[in-house]
Every structure is written in C-alpha cells, then in structure tokens.
N, C-alpha and C positions, 0 to 999 in steps of 0.2 A: 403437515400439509406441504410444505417445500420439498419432504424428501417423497411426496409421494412422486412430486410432478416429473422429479428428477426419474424415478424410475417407471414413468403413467400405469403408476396403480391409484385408488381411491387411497383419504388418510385411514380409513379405515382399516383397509386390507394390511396398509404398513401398519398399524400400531396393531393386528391381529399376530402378522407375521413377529414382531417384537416381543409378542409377549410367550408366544409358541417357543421363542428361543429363550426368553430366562426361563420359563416351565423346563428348555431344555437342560440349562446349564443349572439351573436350581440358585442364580444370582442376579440380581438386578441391573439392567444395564444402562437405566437413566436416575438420577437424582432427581426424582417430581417436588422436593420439598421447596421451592422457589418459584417464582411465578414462572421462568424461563426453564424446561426441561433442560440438563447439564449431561455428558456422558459422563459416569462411572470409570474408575482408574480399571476394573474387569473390560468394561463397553471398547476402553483403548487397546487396550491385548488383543481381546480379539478382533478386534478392526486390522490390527498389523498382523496377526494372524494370518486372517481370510487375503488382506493385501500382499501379499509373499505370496499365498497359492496362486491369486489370478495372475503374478508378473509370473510367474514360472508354468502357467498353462499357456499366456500368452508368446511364452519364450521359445514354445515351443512348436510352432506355426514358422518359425526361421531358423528349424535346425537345419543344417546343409547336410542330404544323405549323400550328397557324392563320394565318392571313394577318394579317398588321401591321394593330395597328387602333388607335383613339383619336386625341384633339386633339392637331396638331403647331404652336406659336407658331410662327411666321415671319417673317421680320425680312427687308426686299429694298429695295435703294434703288428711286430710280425710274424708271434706265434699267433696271435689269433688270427690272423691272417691264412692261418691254415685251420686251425683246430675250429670254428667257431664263425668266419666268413663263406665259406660256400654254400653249408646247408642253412646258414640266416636268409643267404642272396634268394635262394632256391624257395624258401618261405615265404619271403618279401616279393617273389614275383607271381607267386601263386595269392599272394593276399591284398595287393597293395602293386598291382604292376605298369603303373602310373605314376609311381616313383620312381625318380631316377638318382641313384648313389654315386654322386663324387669321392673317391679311398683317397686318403691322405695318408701314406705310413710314418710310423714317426716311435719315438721313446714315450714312455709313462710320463716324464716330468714336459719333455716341449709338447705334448698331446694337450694337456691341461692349460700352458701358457696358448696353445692357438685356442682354446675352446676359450677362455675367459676374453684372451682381446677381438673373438670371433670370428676369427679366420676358417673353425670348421664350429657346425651346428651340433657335432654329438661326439663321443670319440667312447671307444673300446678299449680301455685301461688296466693297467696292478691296481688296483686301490693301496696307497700309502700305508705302512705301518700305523703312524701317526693317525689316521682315519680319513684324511683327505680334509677338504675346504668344506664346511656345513653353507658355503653359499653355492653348493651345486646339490643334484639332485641325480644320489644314486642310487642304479638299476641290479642288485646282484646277478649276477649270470653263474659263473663257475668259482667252485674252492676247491684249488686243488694243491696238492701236497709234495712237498719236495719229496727225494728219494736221492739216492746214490748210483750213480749210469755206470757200468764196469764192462769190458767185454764177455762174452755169451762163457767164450773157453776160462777164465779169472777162476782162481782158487778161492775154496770157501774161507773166510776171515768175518771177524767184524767190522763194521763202519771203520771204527778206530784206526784199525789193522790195516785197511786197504788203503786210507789214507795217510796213514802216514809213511807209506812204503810204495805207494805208486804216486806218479808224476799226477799234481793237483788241473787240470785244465780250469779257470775261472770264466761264470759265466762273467763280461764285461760288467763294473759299477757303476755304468749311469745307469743302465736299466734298475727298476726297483729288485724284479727278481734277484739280476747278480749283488742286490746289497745284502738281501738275505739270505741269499747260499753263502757269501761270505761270511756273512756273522757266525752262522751257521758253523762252518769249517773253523774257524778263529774263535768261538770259546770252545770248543774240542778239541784244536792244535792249536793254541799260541802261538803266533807267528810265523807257523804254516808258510811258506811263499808258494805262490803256484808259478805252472810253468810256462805259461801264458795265458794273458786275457783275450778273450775270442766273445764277439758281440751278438752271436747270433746262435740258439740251442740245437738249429740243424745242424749246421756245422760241427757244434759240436760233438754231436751225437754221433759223427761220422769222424772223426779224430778219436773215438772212444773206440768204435767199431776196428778203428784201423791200430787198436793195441798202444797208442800215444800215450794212454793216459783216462784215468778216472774223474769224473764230475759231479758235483750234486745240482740237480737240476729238478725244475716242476715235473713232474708226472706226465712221460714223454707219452702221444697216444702211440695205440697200437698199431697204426701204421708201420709209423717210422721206425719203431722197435721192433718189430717184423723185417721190417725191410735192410733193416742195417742187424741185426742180429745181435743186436746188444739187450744186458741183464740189469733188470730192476734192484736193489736192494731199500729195502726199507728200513726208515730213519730214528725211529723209535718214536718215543712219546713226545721227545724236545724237537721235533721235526716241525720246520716252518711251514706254514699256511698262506698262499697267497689267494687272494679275492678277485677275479675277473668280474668286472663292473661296467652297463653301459652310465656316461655320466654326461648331462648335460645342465645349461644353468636352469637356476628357478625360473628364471623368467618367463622361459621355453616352456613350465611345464603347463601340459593340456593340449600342446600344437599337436593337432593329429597326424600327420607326418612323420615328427617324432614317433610316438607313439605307437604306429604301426610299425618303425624300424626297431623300437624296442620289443615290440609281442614277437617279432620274428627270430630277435638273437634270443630272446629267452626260448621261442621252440625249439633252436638250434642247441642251446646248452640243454636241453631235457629230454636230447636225443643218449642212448648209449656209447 
C-alpha cells in the first residue's frame, strides 16, 4: 500500500506488477513468511541493478554536446615537432578547432618533470626504456626503429665496418634516443668514442650528408632523407626500438580536450 502511493498505482496493480517480475525471474523477491513482508537478498540485487540504469539514463540528460574547447599545454620534443605535429595540428583544427595548443619544446626527461608538477597538460614523449611511471597514462602513437645514417656516395660494409672506420657523430645523452643509439654503438664497439655530441637529429642528419661522419639514429622520415641525400642502413635484429607516446596523468583521463588532442596525434601517426 505505501509503495503504491509512492508510485499512484492501486496496491493491487503493485503486488500484480511484483509478481509478473518473479514469474519473470523465476525467484522470489519478498520473504511473506513473517507478518511484515522482508525483501529477499535477489529483491536487493536487483533493486541496485535497476538503481545504476536510472542514475545513468538520468546522466544522461547533462551530457554536454559542445565541442572540446579551451588552452591545451603541450609538451613535444623536437623531432616530433616535425614528424608527427603539423598533420596532428591539421587534425585538431578540422575536429576540435576550439582548441587552442600552447607547444612547449623540451627533452623526454624535463617533458615528464613539467607534466607531473603541471606546468604542461599533455606532452609527446620517447617512452623510457624502463617503461615509464605507471602513474601517467600512455597513449602509443609511433615505434620506430633505429637504423645507421651514412652518406648516399659511402661504400658497401657492414654496421660493424662502417662504424668502426668512420668518424661516430652521437646523437646527444640526455635525450632517451641518444641513450639508446649509444648502448647500441657500445656493445658493438666497446668504447667506441664519437666525434662529437650533437642534440638535435636534423642537424645531424646534415653533418652526415656533408661526409663528417656516420650516426645511428631513429628512422629519419622521408623528407629529410630526400632532401639531404643520405642512406639508410639497417640494424639487424639487436636494433633498438623507441616508442612515441602521447602521455598525460591519470587524473586527466576522460578530459575531453585531452582526448581530442590525443584522437588527432594518433590520426597523424596512422598517416604514411
């Protein structure tokens, strides 16, 4: 009688309606053996059941369709800064052009100290050897694979060969990359010296071109390697792998903003 008035049905129709639902369920949803009808440990289930769909039908009368909008900080080394920021930008204006991206360029390792004390909201990273901090939350974008950069005119040799007979250019080791073209180079030559450290892969790409000297570097695009006319060699099977990652923290995740800046570098990395 009380739950009728609650819902202005007669008690009738409620105790018709209740009983249509155990015929449903084929289980009893009150204890009648007591003077005081009881719910069943079944009656409670489904009571939190049915109470989780209506908060998530209700939830749904205040979803906000606007389009992602506001400043997103952006944290991107400086090869992605080429390889992997124009056709994201080009993405993110055609999908999301209500965002506005602040670039913060920077190294792998200070990208991650601005993103944890929050100085930038997302950053475009090496993902660590090690695997990174499991208290962020990363976005795979690119794996791409070291190689050996020689000049176009360079005599055929092996890895071995060329390197231990032409002048080593390193990419710089703060970056994660030049940690791993070094290891790389150093258990194939044991203490290898190179002939200098240089922070940036255009550049060096263009010290190769200009006959200086040979590098192992990520898998330069086809641009630049067109354009400076430098030769690929491949690394074999013991060739390092670096991970391009967009990564931001947990806490962030869901912010639609975000989100949109992530759908866009991932269309950009699934470009050829």
């Amino acid at each position: 009688a009380l739950a009728a008035e609650q819902v202005n049905l007669t008690p009738s129709a409620v105790s018709l309606q209740m009983k249509q639902l155990e015929q449903h369920f084929g289980q009893a949803l009150f204890d009648r053996s007591a003077r005081n009808a009881r719910p069943t440990a079944f009656a409670l289930q489904l009571a939190a059941v049915v109470n989780r769909s209506l908060a998530e039908l209700e939830s749904m009368r205040h979803v906000d369709c606007a389009a992602p909008a506001g400043n997103v900080r952006l944290g991107i080394t400086e090869s992605a800064m080429t390889t992997l920021l124009p056709q994201a930008f080009a993405a993110l204006q055609r999908s999301a052009p209500k965002i506005a991206l602040q670039i913060d360029r920077g190294t792998t390792p200070d990208l991650l100290l601005s993103l944890k004390a929050g100085r930038v909201d997302a950053a475009i990273v090496v993902r660590p050897v090690s695997g990174g901090s499991s208290r962020l939350l990363w976005t795979p974008l690119l794996r791409e694979q070291f190689v050996l950069v020689v000049p176009a005119d360079m005599a055929p040799g092996t890895v071995k060969q060329i390197l231990s007979q032409s002048p080593w250019i390193r990419l710089e080791r703060s970056v994660v990359a030049g940690q791993m073209a070094a290891r790389f180079v150093n258990q194939l030559l044991p203490h290898r010296q190179p002939l200098v450290d240089v922070p940036g892969i255009d550049a060096i790409v263009a010290m190769v071109a200009a006959g200086i000297g040979v590098s192992v570097l990520p898998k330069i695009r086809y641009q630049l390697r067109d354009a400076y006319g430098v030769r690929e060699i491949a690394l074999g099977r013991a060739a390092p792998v670096r991970q391009i990652c967009l990564v931001r923290r947990l806490a962030d995740a869901g912010m639609r903003n975000l989100d949109a800046v992530a759908k866009a570098f991932l269309a950009a990395a699934a470009l050829p």
